[in-house]
C-alpha positions in Angstrom: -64.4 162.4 -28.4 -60.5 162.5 -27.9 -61.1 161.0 -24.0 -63.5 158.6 -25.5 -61.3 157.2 -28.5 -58.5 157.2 -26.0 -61.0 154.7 -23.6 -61.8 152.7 -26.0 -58.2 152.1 -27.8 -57.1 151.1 -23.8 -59.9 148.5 -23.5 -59.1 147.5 -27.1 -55.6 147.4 -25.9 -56.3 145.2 -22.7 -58.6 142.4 -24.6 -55.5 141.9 -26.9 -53.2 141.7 -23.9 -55.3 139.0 -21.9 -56.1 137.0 -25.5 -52.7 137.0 -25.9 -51.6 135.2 -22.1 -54.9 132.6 -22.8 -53.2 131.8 -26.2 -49.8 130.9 -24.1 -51.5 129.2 -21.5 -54.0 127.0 -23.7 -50.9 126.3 -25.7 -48.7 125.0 -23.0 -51.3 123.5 -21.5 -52.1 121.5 -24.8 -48.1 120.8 -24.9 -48.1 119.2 -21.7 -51.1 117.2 -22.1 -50.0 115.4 -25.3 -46.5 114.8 -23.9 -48.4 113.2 -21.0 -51.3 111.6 -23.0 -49.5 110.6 -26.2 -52.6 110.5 -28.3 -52.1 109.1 -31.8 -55.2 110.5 -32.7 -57.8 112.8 -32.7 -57.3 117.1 -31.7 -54.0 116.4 -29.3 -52.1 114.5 -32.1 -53.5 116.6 -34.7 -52.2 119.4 -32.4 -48.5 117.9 -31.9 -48.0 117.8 -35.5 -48.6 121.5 -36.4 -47.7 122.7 -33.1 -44.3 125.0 -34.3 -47.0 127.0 -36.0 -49.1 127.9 -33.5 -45.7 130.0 -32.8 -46.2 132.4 -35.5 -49.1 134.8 -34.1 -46.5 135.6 -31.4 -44.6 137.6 -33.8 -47.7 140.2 -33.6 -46.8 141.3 -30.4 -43.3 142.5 -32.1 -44.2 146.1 -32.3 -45.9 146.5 -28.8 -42.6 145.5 -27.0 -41.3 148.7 -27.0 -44.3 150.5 -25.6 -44.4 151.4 -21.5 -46.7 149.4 -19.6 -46.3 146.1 -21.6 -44.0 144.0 -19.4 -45.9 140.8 -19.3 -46.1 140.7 -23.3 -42.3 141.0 -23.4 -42.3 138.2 -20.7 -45.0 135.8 -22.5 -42.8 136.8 -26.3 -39.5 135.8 -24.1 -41.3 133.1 -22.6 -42.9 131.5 -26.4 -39.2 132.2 -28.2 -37.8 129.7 -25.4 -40.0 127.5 -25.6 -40.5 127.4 -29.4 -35.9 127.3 -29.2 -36.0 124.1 -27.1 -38.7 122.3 -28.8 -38.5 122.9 -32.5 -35.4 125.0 -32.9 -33.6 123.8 -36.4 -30.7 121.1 -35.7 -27.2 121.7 -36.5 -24.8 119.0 -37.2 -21.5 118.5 -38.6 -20.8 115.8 -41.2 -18.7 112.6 -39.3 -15.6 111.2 -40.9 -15.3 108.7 -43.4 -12.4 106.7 -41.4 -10.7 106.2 -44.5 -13.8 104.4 -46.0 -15.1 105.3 -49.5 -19.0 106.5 -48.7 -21.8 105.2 -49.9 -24.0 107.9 -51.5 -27.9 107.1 -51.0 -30.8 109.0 -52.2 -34.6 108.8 -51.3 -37.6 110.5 -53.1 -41.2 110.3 -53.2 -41.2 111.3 -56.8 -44.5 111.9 -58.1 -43.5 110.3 -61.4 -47.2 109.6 -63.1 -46.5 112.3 -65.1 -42.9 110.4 -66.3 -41.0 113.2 -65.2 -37.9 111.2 -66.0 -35.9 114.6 -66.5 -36.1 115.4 -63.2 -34.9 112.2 -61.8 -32.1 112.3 -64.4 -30.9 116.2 -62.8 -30.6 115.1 -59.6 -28.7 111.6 -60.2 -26.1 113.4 -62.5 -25.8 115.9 -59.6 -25.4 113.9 -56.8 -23.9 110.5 -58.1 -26.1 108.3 -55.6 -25.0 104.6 -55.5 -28.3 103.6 -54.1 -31.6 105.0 -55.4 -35.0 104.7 -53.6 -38.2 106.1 -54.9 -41.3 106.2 -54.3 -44.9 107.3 -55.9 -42.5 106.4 -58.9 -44.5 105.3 -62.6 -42.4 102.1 -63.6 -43.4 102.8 -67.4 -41.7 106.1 -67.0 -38.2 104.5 -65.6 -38.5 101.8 -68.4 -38.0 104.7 -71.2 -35.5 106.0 -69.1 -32.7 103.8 -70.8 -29.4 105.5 -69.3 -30.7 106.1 -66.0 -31.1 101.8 -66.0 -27.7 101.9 -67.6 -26.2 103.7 -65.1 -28.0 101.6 -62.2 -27.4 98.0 -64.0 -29.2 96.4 -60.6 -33.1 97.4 -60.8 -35.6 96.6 -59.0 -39.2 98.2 -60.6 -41.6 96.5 -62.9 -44.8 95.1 -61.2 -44.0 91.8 -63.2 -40.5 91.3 -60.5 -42.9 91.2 -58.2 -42.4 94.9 -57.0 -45.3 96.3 -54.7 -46.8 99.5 -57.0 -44.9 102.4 -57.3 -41.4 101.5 -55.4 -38.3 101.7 -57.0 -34.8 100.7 -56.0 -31.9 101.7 -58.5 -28.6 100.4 -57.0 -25.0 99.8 -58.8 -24.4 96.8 -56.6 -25.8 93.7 -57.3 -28.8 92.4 -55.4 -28.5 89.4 -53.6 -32.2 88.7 -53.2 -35.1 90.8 -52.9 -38.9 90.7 -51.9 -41.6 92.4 -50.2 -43.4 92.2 -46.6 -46.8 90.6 -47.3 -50.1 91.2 -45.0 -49.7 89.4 -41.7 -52.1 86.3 -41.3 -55.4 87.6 -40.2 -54.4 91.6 -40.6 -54.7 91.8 -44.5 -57.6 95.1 -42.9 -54.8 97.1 -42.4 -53.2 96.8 -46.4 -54.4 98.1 -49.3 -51.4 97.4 -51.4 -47.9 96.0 -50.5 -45.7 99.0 -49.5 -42.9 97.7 -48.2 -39.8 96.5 -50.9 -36.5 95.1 -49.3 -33.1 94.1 -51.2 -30.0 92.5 -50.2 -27.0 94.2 -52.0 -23.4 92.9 -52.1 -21.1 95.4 -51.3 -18.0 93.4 -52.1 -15.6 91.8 -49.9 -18.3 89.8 -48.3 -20.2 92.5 -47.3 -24.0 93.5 -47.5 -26.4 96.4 -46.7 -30.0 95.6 -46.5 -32.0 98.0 -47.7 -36.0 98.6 -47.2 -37.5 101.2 -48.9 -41.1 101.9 -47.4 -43.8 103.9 -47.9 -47.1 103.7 -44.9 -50.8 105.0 -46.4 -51.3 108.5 -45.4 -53.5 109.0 -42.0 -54.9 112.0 -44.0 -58.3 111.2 -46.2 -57.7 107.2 -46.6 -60.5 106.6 -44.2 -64.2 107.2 -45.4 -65.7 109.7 -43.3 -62.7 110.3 -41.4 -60.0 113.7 -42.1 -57.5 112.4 -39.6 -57.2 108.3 -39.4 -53.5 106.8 -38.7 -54.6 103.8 -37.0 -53.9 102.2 -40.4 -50.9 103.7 -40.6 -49.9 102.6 -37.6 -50.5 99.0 -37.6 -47.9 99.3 -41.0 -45.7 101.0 -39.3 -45.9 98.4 -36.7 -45.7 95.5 -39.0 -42.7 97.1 -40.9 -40.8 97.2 -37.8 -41.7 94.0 -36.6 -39.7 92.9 -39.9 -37.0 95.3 -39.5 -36.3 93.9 -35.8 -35.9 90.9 -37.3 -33.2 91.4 -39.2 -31.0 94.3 -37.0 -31.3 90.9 -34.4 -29.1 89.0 -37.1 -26.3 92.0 -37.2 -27.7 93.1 -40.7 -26.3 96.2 -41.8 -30.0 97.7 -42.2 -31.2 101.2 -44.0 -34.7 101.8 -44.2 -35.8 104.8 -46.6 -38.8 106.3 -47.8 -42.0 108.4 -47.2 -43.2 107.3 -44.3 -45.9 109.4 -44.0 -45.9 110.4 -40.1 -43.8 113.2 -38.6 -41.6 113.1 -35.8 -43.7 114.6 -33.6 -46.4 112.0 -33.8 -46.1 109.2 -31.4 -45.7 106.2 -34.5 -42.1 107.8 -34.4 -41.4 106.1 -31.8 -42.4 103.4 -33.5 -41.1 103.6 -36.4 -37.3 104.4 -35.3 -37.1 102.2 -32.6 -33.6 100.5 -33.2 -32.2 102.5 -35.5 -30.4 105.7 -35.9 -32.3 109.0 -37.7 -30.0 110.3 -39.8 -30.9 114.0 -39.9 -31.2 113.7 -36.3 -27.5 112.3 -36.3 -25.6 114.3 -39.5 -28.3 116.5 -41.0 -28.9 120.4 -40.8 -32.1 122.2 -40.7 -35.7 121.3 -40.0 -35.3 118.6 -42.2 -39.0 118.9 -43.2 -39.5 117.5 -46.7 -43.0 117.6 -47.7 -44.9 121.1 -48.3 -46.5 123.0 -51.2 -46.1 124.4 -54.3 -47.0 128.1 -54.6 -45.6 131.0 -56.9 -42.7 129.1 -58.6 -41.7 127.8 -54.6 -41.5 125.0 -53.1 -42.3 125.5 -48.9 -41.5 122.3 -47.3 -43.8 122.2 -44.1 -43.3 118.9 -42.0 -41.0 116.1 -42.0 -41.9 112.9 -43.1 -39.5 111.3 -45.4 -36.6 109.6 -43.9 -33.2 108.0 -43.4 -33.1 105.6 -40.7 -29.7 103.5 -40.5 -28.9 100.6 -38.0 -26.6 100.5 -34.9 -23.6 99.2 -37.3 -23.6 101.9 -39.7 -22.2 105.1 -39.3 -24.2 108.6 -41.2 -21.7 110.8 -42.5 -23.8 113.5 -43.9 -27.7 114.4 -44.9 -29.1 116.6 -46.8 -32.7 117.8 -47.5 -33.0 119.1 -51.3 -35.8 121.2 -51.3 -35.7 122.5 -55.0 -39.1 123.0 -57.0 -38.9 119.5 -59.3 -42.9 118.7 -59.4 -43.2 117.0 -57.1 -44.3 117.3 -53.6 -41.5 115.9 -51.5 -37.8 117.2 -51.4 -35.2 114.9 -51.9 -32.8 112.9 -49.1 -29.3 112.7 -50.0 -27.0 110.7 -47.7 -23.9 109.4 -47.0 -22.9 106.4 -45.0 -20.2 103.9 -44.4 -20.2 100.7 -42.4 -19.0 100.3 -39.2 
């Protein structure tokens, strides 16, 4: 009985062993593929975007590295920690210098507000002091009773009736210039379903002016009937938005473009969508910088990043931060600092 247990736990013992080198090689294989391929759809994007994760069933072979006779594991666990370090390993930065500038503070939240949660919104500006606000997801009926936050921010921008596409927000303590938002191209109007694109001129004094856009794409998740995974739609925004964008980084426009933008960076519409500009997290921030995730016993687990700060050429980041605090909603909040060049 003892010889036969002893047979069985070996066999058992080998089928976990070669499971565990076609895990490795399927994933790297599937690595490879979409780095060649760069599908925006289907299993390899789908693939790309939860990839870090596939990481985790590696930890299992923890405890069997210290038995004899388990070599390969220890090579395949070295082999997925390196690989999983120069792919998705969290960045570290240092904040730049001011060059004796005063910096611009600038916030960006998808902020769930139907439910008015003005209180929340109100913690987080007395905390960090933002000079420009951008929001998103935002109810405009619950800013409208928030009297001292629109005291604070005397230059608004959020009432459908300015002409403000549904649900952005832009709260800034410099005056706006002009303001509008990116309408359907002729003949594409198929890929909008609401304007979600705002962009404000503000005068930053001295004959200066930072143009702002503050953006949020449709979700490729569920927005298609009959379809789980769909960003073609998202896409063809994210397309259009930097079509516009392009337009004005060609006329030496001190440009920052916030928001949820609904794709992460390890989709191929990144590419897209930062072409030109500089990501700040990438630049000045710390951490995965993911920023959207769930809510689950009192916690907030932020799983993938897909809100933003994107600055042009002629603006230098200073600092990012990703506040992940539980506040309702589903997003963490982007705090940054910048100063023109």
């Amino acid at each position: 009985m003892t010889l036969f247990t002893t047979l069985l736990q070996k066999h058992r013992f080998k089928a976990f062993t070669i499971a565990t080198y076609v895990y490795f090689g399927l994933l790297i294989l599937l690595l490879l593929l979409q780095s060649i391929l760069q599908q925006r759809d289907g299993v390899l994007a789908l693939f790309s975007i939860f990839a870090p994760y596939l990481f985790i069933p590696f930890l299992l072979l923890f405890p069997f590295l210290f038995f004899r006779q388990t070599a390969f594991l220890r090579i395949v666990f070295l082999l997925a920690i390196l690989v999983f370090g120069l792919l998705y390993s969290p960045h570290l930065a240092f904040g730049a210098g001011a060059a004796g500038e005063k910096p611009i503070t600038v916030l960006t939240w998808n902020f769930l507000g139907n439910n008015a949660r003005s209180g929340s919104l109100r913690h987080v500006l007395n905390t960090e002091q933002p000079q420009i606000v951008a929001l998103q997801e935002a109810d405009w009926r619950g800013i409208d009773m928030a009297d001292d936050v629109l005291t604070r921010y005397p230059y608004h921008l959020y009432r459908p009736d300015q002409g403000v596409p549904p649900g952005e927000v832009l709260l800034s303590t410099y005056p706006i210039l002009d303001y509008g938002e990116v309408e359907a191209p002729d003949g594409s109007r198929a890929i909008w379903d609401i304007p979600r694109i705002l962009w404000a001129r503000l005068d930053l004094g001295q004959g200066r002016t930072l143009f702002v856009v503050n953006a949020h794409p449709i979700s490729a998740v569920n927005t298609v009937y009959g379809c789980t995974f769909c960003p073609k739609r998202r896409d063809s925004q994210i397309q259009e938005l930097q079509k516009f964008i392009q337009s004005h980084l060609k006329q030496g426009e001190h440009v920052l473009l916030l928001g949820d933008m609904n794709t992460t960076d390890r989709e191929v519409a990144y590419k897209d969508l930062s072409n030109g500009l500089q990501d700040m997290h990438r630049l000045v921030g710390n951490g995965s910088g993911h920023s959207w995730g769930l809510r689950q016993l009192n916690r907030f687990w932020a799983l993938l990043r897909i809100d933003y700060m994107f600055a042009s050429p002629n603006i230098q980041p200073l600092s990012l931060k990703t506040d992940c605090s539980s506040r309702g909603s589903d997003h963490c909040v982007l705090i940054g600092q910048i100063t023109l060049k």
